[in-house]
Backbone bond lengths (Angstrom), bond angles and torsions (degrees), N, CA, C in turn:
res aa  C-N    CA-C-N  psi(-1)  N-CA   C-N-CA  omega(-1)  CA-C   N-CA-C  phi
1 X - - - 1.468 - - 1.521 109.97 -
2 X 1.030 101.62 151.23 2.031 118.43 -172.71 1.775 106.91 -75.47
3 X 0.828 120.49 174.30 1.401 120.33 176.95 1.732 99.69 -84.90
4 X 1.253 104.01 138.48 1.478 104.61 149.95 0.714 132.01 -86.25
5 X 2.571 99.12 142.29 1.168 119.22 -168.50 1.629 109.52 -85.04
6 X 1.492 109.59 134.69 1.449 134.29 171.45 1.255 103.81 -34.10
7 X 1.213 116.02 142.08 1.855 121.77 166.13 1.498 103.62 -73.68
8 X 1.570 103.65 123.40 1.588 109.61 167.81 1.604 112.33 -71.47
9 X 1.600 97.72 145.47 1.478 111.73 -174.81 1.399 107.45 -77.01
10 X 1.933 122.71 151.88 1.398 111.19 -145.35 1.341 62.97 -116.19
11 X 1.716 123.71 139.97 0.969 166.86 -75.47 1.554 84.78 -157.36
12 X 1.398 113.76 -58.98 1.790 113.44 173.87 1.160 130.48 -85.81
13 X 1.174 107.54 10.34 1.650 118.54 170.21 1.429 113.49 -64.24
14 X 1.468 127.99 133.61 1.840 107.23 168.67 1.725 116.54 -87.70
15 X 0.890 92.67 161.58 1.145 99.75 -164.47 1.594 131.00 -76.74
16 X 1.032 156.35 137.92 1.556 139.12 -121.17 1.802 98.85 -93.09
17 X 1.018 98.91 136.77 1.390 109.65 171.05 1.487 131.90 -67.17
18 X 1.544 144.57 123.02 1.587 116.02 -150.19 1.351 92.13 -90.31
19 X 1.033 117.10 174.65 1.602 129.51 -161.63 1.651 96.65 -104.83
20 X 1.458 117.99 132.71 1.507 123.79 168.75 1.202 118.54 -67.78
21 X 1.494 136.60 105.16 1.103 147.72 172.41 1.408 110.58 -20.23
22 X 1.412 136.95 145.52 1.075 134.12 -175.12 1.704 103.44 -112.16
23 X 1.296 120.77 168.38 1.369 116.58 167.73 1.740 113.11 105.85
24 X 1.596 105.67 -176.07 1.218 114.07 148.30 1.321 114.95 -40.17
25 X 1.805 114.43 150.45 1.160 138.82 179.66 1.762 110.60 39.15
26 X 1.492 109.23 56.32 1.468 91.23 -165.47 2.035 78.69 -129.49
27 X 1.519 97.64 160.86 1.764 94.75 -162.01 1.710 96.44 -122.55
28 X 1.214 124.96 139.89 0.962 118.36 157.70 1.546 132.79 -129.17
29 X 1.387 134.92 176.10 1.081 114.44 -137.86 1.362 93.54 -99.06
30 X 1.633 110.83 159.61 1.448 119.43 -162.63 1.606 91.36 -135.11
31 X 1.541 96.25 128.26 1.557 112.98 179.70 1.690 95.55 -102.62
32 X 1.328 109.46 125.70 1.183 121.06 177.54 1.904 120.24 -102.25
33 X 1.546 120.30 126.73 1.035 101.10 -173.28 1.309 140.86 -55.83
34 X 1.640 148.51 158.83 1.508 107.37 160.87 1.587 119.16 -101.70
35 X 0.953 102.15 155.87 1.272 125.93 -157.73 1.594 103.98 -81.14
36 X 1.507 117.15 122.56 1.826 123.89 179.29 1.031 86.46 -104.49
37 X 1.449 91.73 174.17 1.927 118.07 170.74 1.424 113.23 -63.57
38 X 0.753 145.39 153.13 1.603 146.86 149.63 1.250 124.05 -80.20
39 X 1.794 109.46 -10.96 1.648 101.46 -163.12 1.292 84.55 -106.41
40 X 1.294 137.69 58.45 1.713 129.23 136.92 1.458 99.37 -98.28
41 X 1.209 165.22 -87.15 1.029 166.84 121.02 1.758 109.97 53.68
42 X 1.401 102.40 -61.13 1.699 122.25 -176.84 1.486 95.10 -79.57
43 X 0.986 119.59 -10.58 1.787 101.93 -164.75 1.788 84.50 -109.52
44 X 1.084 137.40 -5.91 1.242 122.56 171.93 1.572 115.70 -89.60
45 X 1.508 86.92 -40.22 1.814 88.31 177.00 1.321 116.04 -66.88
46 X 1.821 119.09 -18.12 1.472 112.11 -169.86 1.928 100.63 -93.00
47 X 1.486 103.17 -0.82 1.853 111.83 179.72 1.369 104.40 -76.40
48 X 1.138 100.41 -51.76 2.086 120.84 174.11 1.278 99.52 -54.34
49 X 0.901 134.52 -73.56 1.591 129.77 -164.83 2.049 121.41 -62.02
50 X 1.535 78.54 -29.28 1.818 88.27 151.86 1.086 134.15 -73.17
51 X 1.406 112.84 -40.39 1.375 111.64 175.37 1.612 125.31 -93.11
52 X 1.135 117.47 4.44 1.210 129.11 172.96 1.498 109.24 -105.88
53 X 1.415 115.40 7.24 1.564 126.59 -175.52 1.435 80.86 -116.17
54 X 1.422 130.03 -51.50 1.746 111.46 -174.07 1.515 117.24 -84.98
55 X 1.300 116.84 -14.12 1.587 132.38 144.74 1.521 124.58 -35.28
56 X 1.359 113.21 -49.80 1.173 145.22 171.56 1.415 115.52 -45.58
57 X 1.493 99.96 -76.45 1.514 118.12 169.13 1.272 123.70 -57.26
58 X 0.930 111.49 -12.55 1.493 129.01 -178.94 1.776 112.82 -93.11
59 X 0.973 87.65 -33.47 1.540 85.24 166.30 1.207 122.82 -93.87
60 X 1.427 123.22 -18.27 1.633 127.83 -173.12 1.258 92.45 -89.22
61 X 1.953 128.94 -50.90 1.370 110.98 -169.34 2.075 110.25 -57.64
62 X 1.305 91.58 -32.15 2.073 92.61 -165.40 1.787 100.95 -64.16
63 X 1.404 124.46 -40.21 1.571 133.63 -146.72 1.190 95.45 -101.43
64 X 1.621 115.43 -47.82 1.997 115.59 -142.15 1.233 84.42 -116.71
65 X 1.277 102.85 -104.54 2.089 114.18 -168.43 1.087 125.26 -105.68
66 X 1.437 131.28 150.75 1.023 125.29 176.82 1.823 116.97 -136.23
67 X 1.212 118.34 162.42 2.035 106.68 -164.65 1.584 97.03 -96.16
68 X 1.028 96.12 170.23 1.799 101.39 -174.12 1.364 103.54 -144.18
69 X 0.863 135.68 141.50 1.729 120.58 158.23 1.596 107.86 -121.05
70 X 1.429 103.46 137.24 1.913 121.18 170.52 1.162 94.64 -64.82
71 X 1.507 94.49 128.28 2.171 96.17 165.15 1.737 87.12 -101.43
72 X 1.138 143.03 -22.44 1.600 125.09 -166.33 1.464 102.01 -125.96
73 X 1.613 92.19 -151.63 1.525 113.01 -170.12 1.077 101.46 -106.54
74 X 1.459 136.02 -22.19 1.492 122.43 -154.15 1.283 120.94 -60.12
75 X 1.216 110.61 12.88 1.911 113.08 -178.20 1.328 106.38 -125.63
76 X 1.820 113.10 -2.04 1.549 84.18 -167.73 1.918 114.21 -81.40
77 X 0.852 113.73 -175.49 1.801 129.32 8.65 1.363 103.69 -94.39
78 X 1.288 132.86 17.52 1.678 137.52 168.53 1.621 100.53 -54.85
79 X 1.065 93.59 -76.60 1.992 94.02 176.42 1.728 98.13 -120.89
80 X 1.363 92.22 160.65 1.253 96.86 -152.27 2.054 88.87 -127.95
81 X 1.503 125.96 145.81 1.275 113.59 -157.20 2.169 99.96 -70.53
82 X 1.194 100.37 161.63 1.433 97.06 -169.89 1.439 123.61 87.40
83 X 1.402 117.39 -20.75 1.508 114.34 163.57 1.506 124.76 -64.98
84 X 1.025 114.34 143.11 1.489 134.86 162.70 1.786 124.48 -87.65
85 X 1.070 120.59 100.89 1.830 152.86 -141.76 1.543 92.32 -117.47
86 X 1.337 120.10 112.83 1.543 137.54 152.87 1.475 104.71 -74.64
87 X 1.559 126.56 126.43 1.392 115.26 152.42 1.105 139.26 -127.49
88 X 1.292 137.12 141.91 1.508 125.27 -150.11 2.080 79.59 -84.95
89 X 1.440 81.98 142.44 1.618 103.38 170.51 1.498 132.58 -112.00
90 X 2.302 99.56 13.36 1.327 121.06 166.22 1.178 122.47 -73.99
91 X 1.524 102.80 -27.11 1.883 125.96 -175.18 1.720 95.28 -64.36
92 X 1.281 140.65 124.02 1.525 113.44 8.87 1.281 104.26 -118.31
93 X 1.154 103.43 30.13 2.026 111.95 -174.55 1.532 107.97 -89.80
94 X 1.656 95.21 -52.19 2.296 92.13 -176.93 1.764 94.72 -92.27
95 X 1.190 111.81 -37.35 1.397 115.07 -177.87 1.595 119.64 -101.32
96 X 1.093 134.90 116.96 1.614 146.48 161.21 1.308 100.25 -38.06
97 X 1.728 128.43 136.61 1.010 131.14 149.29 1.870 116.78 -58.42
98 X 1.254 107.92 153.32 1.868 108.61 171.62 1.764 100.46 -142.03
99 X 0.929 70.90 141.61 1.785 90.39 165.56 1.567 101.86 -44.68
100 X 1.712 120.32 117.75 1.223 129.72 159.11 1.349 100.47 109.21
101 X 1.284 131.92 15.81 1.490 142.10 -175.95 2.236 85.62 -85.85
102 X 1.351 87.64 155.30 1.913 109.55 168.96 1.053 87.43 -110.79
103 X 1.430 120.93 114.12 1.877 118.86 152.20 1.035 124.64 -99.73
104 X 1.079 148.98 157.21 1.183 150.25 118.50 1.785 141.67 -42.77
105 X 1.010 122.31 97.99 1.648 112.23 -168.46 1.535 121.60 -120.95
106 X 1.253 122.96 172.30 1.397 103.97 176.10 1.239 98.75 -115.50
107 X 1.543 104.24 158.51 1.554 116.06 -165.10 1.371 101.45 -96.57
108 X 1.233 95.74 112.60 2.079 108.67 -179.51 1.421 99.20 -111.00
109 X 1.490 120.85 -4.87 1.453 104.91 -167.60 1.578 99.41 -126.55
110 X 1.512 132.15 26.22 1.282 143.16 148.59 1.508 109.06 76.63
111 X 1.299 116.63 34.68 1.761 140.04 -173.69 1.831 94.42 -69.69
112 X 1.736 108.33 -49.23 1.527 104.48 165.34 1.152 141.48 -65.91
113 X 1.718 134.75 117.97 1.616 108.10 171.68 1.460 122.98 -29.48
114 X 1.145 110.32 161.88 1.530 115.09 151.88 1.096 140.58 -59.69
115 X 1.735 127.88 119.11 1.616 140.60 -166.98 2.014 95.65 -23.72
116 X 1.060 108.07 133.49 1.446 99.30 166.17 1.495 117.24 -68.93
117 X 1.470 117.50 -37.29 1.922 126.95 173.58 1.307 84.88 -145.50
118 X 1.718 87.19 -153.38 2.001 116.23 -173.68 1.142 97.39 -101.11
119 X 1.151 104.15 152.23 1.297 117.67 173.76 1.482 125.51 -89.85
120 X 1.322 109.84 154.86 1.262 125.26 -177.96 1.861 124.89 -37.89
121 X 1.203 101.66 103.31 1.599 102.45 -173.82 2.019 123.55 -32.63
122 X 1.719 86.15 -42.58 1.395 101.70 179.38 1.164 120.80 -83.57
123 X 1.160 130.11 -24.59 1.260 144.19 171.22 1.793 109.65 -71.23
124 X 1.462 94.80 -48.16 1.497 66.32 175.89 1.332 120.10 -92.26
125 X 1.250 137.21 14.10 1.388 147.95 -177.86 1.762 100.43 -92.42
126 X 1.611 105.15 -22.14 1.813 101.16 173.99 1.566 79.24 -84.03
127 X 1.409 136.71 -100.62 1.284 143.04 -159.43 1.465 119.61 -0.36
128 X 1.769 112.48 -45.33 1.163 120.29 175.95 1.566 118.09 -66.35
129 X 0.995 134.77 -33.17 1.036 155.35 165.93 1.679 124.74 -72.01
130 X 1.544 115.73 -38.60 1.412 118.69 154.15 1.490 101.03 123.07
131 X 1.265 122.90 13.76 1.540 129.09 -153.33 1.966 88.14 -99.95
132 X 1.208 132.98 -41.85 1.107 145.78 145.86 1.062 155.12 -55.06
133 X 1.346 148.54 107.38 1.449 123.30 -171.12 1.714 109.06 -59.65
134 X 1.409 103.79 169.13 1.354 125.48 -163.67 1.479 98.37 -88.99
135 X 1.798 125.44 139.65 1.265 116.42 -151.86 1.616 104.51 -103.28
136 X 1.531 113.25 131.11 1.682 142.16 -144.52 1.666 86.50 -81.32
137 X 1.053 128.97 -1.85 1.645 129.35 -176.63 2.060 101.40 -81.03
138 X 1.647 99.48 -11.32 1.698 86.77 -179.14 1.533 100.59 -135.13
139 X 1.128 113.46 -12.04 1.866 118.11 174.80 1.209 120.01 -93.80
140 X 1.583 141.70 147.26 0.996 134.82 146.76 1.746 116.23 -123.42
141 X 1.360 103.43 176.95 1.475 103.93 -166.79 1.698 95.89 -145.16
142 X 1.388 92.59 114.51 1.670 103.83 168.75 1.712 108.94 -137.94
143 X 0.987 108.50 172.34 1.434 129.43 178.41 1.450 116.71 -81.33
144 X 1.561 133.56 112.40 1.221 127.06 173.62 1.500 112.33 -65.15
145 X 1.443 108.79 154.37 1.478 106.54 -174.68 1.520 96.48 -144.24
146 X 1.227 103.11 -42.00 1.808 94.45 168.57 1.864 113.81 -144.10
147 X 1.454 89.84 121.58 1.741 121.91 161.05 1.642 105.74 -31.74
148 X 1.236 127.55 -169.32 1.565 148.66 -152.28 1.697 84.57 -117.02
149 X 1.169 101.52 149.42 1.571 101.22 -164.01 1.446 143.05 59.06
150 X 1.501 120.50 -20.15 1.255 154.52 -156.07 1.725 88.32 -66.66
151 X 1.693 132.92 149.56 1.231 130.97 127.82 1.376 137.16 -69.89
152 X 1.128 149.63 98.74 1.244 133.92 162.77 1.212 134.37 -94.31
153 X 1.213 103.06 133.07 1.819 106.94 -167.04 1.333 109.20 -138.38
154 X 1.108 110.29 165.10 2.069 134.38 174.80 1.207 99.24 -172.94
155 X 1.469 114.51 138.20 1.474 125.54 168.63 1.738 91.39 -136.97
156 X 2.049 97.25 162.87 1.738 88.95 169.67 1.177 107.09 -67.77
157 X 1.561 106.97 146.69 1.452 129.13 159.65 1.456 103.88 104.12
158 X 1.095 135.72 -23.75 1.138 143.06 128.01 1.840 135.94 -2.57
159 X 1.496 127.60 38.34 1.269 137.54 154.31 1.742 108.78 22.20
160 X 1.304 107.94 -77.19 1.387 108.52 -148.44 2.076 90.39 -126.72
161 X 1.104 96.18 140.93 1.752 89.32 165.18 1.337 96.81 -85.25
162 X 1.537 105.38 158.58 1.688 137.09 -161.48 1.782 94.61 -124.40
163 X 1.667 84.91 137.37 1.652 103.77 -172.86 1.760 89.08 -124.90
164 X 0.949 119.67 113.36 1.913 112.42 -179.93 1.241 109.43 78.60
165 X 1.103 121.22 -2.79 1.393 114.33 -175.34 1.630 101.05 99.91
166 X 1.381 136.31 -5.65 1.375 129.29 143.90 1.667 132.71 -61.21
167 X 1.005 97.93 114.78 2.016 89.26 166.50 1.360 100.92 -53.90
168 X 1.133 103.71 175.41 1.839 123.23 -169.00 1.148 99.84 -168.67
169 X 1.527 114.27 103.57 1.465 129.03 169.86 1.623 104.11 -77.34
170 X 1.207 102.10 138.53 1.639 106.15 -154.06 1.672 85.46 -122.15
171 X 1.472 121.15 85.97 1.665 113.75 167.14 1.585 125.93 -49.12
172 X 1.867 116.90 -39.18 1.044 90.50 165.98 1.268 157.12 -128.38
173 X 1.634 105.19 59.72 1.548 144.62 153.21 1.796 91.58 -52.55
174 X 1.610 91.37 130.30 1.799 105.59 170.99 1.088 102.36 -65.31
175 X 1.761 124.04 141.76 1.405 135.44 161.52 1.492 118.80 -23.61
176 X 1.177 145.23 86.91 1.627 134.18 158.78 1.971 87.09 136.05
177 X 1.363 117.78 -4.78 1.653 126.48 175.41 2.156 99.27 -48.90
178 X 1.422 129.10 114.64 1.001 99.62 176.97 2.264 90.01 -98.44
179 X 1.211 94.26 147.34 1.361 126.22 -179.69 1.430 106.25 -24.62
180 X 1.396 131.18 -45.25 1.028 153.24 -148.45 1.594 137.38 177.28
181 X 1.069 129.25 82.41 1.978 127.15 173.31 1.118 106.80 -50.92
182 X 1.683 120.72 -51.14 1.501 93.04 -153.19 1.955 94.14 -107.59
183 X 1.298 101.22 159.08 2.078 107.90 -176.83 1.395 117.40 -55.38
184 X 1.031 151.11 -157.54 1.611 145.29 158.36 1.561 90.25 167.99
185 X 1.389 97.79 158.96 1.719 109.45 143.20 1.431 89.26 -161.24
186 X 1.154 122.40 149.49 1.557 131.71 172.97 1.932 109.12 -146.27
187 X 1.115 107.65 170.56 1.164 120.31 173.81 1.657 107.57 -140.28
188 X 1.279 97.79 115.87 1.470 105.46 176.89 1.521 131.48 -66.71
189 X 1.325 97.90 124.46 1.780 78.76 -164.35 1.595 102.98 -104.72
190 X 1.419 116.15 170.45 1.330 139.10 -130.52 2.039 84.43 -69.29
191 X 1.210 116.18 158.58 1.512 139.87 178.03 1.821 97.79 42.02
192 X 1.683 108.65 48.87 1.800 102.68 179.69 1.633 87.79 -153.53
193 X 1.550 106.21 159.71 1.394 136.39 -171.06 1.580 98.19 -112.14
194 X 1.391 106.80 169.94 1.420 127.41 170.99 1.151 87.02 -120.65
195 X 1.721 131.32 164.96 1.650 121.58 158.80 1.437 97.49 -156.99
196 X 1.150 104.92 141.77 1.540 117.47 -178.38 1.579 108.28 -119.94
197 X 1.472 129.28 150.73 1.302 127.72 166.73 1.782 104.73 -100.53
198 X 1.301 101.35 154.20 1.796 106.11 -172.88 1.239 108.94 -71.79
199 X 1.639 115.97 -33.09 1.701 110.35 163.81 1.560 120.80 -83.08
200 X 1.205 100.13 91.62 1.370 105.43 -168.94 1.731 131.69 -55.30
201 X 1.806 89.36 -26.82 1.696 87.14 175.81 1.090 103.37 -108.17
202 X 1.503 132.40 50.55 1.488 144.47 -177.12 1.137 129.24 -135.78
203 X 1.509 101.91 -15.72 1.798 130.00 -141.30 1.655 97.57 -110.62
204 X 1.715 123.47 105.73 1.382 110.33 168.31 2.015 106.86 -77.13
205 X 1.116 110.62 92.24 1.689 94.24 -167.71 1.519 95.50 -103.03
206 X 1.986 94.30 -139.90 1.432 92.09 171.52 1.368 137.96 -71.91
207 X 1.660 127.11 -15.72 0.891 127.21 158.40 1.793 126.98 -52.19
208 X 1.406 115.67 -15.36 1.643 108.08 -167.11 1.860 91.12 -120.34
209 X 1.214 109.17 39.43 1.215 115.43 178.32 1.613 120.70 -139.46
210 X 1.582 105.55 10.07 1.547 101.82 -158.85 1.305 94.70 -82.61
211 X 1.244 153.54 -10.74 1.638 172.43 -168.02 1.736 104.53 -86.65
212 X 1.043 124.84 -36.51 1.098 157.10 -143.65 1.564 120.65 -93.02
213 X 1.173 145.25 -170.19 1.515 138.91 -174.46 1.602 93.22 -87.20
214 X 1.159 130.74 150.67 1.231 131.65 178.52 1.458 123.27 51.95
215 X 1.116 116.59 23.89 1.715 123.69 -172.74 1.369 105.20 26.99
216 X 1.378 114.11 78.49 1.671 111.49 164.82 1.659 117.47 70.15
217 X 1.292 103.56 -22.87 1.506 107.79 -167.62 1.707 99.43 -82.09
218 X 1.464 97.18 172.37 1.732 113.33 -166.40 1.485 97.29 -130.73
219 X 1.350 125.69 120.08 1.872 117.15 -175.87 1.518 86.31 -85.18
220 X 1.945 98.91 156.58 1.652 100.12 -178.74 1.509 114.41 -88.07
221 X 1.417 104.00 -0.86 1.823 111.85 164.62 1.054 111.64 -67.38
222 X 1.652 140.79 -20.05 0.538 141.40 -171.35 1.882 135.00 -90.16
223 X 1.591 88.40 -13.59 0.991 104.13 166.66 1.786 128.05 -80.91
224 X 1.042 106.18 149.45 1.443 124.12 -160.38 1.533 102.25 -92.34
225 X 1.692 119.85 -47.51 1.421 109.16 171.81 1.356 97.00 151.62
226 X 1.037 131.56 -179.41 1.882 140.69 -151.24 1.587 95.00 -106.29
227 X 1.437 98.21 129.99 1.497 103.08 149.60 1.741 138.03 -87.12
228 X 1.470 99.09 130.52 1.473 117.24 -145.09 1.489 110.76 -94.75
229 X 1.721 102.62 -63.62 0.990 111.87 -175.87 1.374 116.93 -132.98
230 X 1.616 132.19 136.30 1.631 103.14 161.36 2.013 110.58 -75.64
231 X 1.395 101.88 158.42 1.262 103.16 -179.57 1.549 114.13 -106.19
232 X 1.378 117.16 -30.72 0.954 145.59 -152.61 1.786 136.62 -145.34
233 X 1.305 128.83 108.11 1.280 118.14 29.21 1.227 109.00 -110.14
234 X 1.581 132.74 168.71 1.114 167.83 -152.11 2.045 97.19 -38.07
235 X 1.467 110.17 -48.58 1.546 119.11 -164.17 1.503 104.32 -80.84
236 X 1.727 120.26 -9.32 1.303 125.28 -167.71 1.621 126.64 -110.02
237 X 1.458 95.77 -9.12 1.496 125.53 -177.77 1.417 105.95 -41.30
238 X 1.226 129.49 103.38 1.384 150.70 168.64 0.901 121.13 -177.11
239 X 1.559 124.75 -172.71 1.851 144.92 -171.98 1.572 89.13 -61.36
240 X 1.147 115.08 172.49 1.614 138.38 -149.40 1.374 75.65 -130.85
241 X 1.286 161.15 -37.55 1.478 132.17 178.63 2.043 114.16 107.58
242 X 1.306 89.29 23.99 1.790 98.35 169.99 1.496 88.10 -73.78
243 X 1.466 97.82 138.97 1.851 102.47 165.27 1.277 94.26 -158.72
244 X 1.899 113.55 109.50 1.198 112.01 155.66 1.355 132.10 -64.14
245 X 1.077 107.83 -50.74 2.027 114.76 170.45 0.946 128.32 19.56
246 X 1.758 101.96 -79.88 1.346 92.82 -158.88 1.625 102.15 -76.00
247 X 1.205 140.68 -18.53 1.164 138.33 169.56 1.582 121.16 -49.74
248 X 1.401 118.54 -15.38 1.529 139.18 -154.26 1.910 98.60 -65.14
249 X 1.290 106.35 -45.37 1.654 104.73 169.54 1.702 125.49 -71.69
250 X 1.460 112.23 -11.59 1.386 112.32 173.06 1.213 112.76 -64.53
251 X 1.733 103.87 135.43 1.630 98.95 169.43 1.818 136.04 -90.11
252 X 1.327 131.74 -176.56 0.943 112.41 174.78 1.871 119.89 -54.02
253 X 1.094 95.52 -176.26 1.314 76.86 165.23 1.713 118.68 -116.61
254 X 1.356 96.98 166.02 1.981 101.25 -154.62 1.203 121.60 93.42
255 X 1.283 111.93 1.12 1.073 128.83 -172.09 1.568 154.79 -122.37
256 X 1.595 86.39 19.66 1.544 121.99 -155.98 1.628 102.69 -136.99
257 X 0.576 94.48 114.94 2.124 102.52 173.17 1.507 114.97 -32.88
């Protein structure tokens, strides 16, 4: 007999794998991770921190304060046009209005011209939010001078306007400011304001309104809330100019000769 022939190798077999050395200096294979972005992670935490910053504002402008901006003069030199006005928005709910308060109110009784257009999409989308002051085309800001029941008067020759039948030296009327041009006496009636601006021959207030929706008067629903602080700009930064004081000798009312 012949030698036997070897079994042929089957053609689809794979082929043997070499074996990894064992021991010292021997390497094996290292699966490396792959590598993602990181800024999905950071871009959520920096969404959160935005919106809990315009969350924020959103609650201080609706509850606490809110910005205002002067479009004129009629207050100066208390505010001056172009300032930026913080106002507490507790007045007159946590806080009582007083004689000599700066308010802020909205104009329900059409004391403002008419909006010139619409307003700015973006602007008011900051405003809503509090990033903006609140737009001066529907608010105004004057000085109370007389309470619900209150008298108010000026006649010519007349020095100081009279609250009860007291004069009321008004400190901050500009030097040579006279008190009043045109005469008045009114009596305030129950849930309404009197309001005066500090530039007196500048000021359309309650006097150029007695003809008018509400005869000159201001309802206290209507008010928006006390001016606190100016914010703005940078050289003007102080109190907003409420001063009860000089009012401090007026009496109730009914109660004055």
């Amino acid at each position: 007999m012949g030698d036997p022939v070897p079994p042929r190798a089957d053609p689809a077999a794979p082929e043997p794998v070499p074996a990894v050395p064992s021991g010292a200096g021997a390497h094996r294979a290292e699966t490396r991770p792959s590598r993602r972005p990181r800024w999905g992670p950071l871009a959520r935490r920096v969404l959160l921190v935005v919106l809990l910053t315009l969350g924020a504002l959103l609650l201080v402008k609706t509850f606490v304060l809110r910005m205002f901006f002067i479009p004129s003069g009629s207050m100066a030199p208390t505010l001056e046009q172009g300032d930026r006005v913080a106002v507490d928005l507790r007045v007159p709910d946590a806080s009582p209005l007083e004689r000599g308060d700066v308010v802020v109110f909205r104009d329900t009784k059409g004391w403002l011209p008419p909006a010139a257009g619409p307003g700015d999409p973006l602007g008011e989308a900051a405003r809503f939010v509090g990033l903006a002051p609140e737009d001066a085309r529907s608010h105004v800001a004057k000085r109370v001078v007389g309470l619900p029941g209150d008298t108010v008067a000026w006649q010519p020759g007349d020095e100081h306007v009279s609250v009860n039948g007291e004069p009321v030296e008004e400190p901050y009327l500009a030097p040579g400011v006279a008190a009043s041009e045109v005469p008045f006496e009114v009596t305030v009636p129950a849930g309404q304001l009197w309001v005066l601006g500090d530039n007196r021959q500048a000021s359309a207030d309650s006097r150029y309104h007695r003809d008018g929706p509400g005869g000159g008067f201001v309802a206290a629903d209507d008010v928006v809330g006390r001016a606190v602080a100016i914010v703005w700009p940078l050289e003007r930064i102080g109190p907003a100019g409420s001063d009860p004081a000089p009012f401090a000798d007026v009496p109730e009312p009914g109660r004055h000769a």
